[in-house]
N, C-alpha and C positions, 0 to 999 in steps of 0.2 A: 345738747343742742348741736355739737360740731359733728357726732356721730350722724344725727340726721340731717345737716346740712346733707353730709357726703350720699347720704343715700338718696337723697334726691336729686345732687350731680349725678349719682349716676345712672338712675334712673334717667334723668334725662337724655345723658348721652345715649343711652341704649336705645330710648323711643329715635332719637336721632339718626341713629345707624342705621334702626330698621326703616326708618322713611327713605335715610337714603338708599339704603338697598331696593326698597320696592321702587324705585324711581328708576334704578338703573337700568337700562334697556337690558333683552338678553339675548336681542340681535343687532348687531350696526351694520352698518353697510355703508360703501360708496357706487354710488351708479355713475356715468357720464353719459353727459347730453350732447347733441352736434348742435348746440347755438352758442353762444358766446352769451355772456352772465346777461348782457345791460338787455336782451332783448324780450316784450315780452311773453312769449312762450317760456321762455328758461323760467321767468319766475309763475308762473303757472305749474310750471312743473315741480317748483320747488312749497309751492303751497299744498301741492297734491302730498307730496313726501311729510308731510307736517299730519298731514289729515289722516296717512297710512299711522304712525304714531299716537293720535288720538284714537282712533278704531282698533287699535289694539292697547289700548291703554298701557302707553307706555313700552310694549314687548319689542316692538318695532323701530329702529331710527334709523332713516336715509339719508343719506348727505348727499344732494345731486350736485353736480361737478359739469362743471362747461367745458368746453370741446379743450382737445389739448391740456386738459390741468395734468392729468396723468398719463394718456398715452395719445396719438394722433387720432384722426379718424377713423384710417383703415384696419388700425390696431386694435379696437376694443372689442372687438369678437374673440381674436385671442386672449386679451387682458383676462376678460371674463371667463374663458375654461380655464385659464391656466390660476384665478383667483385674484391677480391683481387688482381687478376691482371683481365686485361681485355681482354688480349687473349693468345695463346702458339701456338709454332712450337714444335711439341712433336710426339709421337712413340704413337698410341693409344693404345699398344699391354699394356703398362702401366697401362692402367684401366680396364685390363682381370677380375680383382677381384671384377667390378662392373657389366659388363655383358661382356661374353665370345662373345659376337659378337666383341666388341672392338678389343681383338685377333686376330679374322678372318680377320678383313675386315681392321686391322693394319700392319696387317702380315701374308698373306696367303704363307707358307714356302715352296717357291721351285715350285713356280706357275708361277713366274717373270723370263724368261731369261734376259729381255731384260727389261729395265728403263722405254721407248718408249710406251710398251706394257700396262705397268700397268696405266702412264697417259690416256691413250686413252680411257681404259677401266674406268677410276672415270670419267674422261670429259663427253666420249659419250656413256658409255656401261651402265649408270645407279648409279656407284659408288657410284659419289659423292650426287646423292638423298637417295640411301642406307645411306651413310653415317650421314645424315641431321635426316633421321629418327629415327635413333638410340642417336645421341647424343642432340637432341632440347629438348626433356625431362630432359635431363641433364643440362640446360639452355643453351648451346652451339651452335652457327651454325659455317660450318666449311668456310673458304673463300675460298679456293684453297688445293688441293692434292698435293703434290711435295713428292720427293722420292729421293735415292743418285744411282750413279751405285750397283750392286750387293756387298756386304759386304766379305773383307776377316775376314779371319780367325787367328789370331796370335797364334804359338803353341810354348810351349818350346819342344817339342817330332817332330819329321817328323812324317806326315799324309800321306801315300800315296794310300792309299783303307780305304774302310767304316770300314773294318774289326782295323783301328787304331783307331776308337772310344769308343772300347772296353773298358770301366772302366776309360775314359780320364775329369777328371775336370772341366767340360768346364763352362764359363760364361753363363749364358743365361737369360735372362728377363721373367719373367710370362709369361705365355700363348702358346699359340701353339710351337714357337721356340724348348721352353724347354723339351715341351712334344713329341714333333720329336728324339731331342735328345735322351732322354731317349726310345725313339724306335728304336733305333740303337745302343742300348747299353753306350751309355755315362751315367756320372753322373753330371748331371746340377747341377749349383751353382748358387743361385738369386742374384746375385749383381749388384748395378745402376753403369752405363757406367762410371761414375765419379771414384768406385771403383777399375776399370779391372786394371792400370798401381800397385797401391801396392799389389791386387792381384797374379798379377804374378812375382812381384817382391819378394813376402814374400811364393811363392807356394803355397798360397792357392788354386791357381788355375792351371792349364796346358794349358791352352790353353781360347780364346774367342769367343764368337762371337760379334765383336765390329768394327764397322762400317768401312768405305775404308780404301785402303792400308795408301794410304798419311795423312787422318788425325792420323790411327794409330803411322804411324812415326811420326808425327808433335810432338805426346805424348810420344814418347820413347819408346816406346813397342816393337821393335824388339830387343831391346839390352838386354831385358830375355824373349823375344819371337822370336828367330831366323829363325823359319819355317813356314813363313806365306803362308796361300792357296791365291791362286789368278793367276784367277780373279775366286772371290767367286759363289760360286752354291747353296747357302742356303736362305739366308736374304736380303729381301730389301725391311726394311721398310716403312711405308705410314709416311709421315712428315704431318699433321692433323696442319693447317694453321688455323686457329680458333679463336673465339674471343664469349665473351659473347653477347647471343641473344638477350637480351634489348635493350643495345648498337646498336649492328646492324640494328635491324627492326627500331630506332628510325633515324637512318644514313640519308640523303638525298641522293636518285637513285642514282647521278651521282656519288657521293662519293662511295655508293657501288659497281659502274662497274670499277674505277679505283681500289679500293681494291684487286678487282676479276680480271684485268689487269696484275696492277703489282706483284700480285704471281703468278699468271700463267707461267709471264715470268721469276719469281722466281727460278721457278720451273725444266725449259728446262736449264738458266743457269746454275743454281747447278750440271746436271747431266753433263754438257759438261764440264764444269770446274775443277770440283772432277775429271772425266775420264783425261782432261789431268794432271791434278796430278799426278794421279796415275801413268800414263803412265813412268812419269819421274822420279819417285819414285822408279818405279819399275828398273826401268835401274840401279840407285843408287844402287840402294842391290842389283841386278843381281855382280855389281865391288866391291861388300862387301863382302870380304873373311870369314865372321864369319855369315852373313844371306844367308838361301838357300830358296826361293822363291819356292812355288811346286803347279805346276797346275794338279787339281783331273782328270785323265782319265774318257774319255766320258761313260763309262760301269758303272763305279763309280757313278758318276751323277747320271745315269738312275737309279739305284739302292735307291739313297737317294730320285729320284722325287717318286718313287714306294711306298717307306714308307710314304713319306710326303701324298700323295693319299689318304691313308687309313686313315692317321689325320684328313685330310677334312672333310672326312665323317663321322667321330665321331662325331669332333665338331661338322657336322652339324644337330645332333640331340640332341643339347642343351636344343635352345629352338626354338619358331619363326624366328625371327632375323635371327640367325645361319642358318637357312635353308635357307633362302631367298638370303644371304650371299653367300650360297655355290651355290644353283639354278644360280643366276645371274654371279658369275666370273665363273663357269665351263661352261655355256651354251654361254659368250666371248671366252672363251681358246678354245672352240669346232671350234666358226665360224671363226676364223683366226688361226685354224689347230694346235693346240699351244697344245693341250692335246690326 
C-alpha cells in the first residue's frame, strides 16, 4: 500500500511539473509606455498585453510599465537596442534629439484630422517602412503604429483664437510640437507628460498639450486647467509599438504575425475607446459649473494647419530622412484630398 501511495505522489508531482512547465512563458518581456499607470489608455494597453499571452497560448508575456518605471522618456529608444527593456509604446517625437525625422514622422502637427487617416497612411501609404528605416539602425523594429483621437488641450486662461497663444506657457515635448508653437507665438515649456498635472498646478505652466480629454481628467488637470480645447486640432501622436530588433528577427514567423495582429487591433481599439471617453467626459464638464470646454472655430484651425505647413517644410530640409518623411505623408494627404 505504501509502495503505491509513493507512486502516485509521484506521479502526481510529475503531471505537476509538466503543467507547470507548459504554463511557463518562453518569452517575457518588459515594454514601457509614455502615460502614467492610473490613465486609461496605459491600462488598455495592458489588456492588449494579456490578449498577446492568450493568442499565443501562453508563449508570450508582457509586462507594460508606465513612463519612468525604468528609464525616462527620451531614454527608451536606447533602453530598447541596448536590451534593457525589450520594447515601448512611446511618442517618437521623444528622440527628436537623435534625429529630427523621429519628430516628423512621430508627430506631423496638424496633418491628422481624423485617427483613421494617419493609420492608413503607416499601414498602406508607406509609413510604417518609413518608419523601420529610420529606427533599425537604432536597433529597433517597430510592430505596429497606433495613435489616440486628436489631443486636447488643458488651459488655465480661455483660448478662443490663435491670437490667445500669444506669450501662453504652454507644455510641449521636443520637436516639431514645440516649434509650431513657438510659431504662433506661444512660449513652450519641455516638460515629460508625467510633469503637466504639478506644472499647472504650481503655474509653471498655463496651459498643455497633453493627450485626450478623458485621460486628462482621469489626472486632475481640469481642476487648475478649467478651459480645455476640444476636440483637439493640433497633436496626435504616433504611439511607436516597438521592441528590440534581435529579439524580433530571431521570433518564429508565426509569432511575428500575431505580434502584428494584436497591435494592430490595439490600435483601432484605443482610438474607439478613448473617443468614447471622451465623449462622456465631455458631457461631465459640459454640467461642471467651474470647467468651460471650448471648441477652436473652423478659421482658427485653418490658420494653425497654414503654420504648421510651413514647419513641414523646414523640417523637411533637415536631413534625408526628413525629406522622404515629408515627400511621402504630403503626397497621401494630396491623394485622399486631405491637403
Amino acid at each position: 500500500m505504501l509502495k503505491r501511495t509513493s507512486c502516485l505522489l509521484l506521479t502526481g508531482s510529475a503531471l505537476l511539473l509538466g503543467l507547470s512547465t507548459a504554463q511557463a512563458a518562453e518569452y517575457e518581456w518588459k515594454f514601457q509606455a509614455s502615460e502614467t499607470s492610473g490613465e486609461p489608455s496605459f491600462k488598455i494597453k495592458q489588456e492588449w498585453a494579456n490578449k498577446v499571452t492568450e493568442m499565443t497560448n501562453g508563449r508570450v508575456e508582457i509586462e507594460i510599465l508606465p513612463i519612468n518605471a525604468i528609464v525616462g522618456p527620451t531614454e527608451t529608444l536606447t533602453a530598447v537596442s541596448s536590451g534593457i527593456l525589450q520594447g515601448h509604446m512611446t511618442d517618437p517625437s521623444y528622440f527628436s534629439g537623435q534625429d529630427p525625422a523621429f519628430g516628423m514622422l512621430g508627430n506631423l502637427v496638424g496633418a491628422w484630422q481624423n485617427p483613421y487617416d494617419f493609420l492608413e497612411y503607416m499601414k498602406y501609404g508607406g509609413g510604417e517602412a518609413l518608419y523601420n528605416e529610420l529606427a533599425n539602425p537604432y536597433g529597433t523594429q517597430l510592430i505596429s503604429a497606433a495613435t489616440f483621437p486628436l489631443e486636447s488641450v488643458p488651459s488655465t486662461v480661455p483660448i478662443e483664437t490663435l491670437e490667445d497663444f500669444e506669450g501662453l506657457k504652454i507644455r510641449a515635448p521636443q520637436g516639431m510640437v514645440y516649434n509650431i508653437f513657438e510659431r504662433i507665438g506661444a512660449s513652450p515649456v519641455n516638460l515629460p507628460g508625467s510633469e503637466v498635472y504639478t506644472g499647472l498646478e504650481k503655474g509653471v505652466i498655463d496651459a498643455a498639450d497633453s493627450t485626450v480629454l478623458s485621460n486628462n481628467d482621469s489626472m486632475g488637470l481640469h481642476a487648475f486647467a478649467p478651459y480645455p480645447l476640444y476636440p483637439g486640432f493640433h497633436s496626435m501622436p504616433m504611439i511607436a509599438v516597438s521592441m528590440n530588433k534581435e529579439i524580433w528577427d530571431g521570433l518564429p514567423s508565426e509569432l511575428q504575425t500575431t505580434l502584428e495582429v494584436a497591435f494592430d487591433g490595439m490600435a483601432y481599439d484605443l482610438i474607439a475607446r478613448l473617443k468614447a471617453q471622451d465623449i462622456e467626459t465631455l458631457q461631465k464638464l459640459k454640467e461642471d459649473p467651474d470647467v468651460h470646454p471650448y471648441d477652436l472655430p473652423a478659421e482658427e484651425r485653418k490658420k494653425f494647419r497654414q503654420a504648421a505647413e510651413k514647419e513641414w517644410a523646414e523640417w523637411a530640409d533637415e536631413n534625408e530622412m526628413t525629406q522622404k518623411i515629408y515627400e511621402s505623408a504630403t503626397d497621401f494627404l494630396r491623394s485622399r484630398n486631405l491637403l
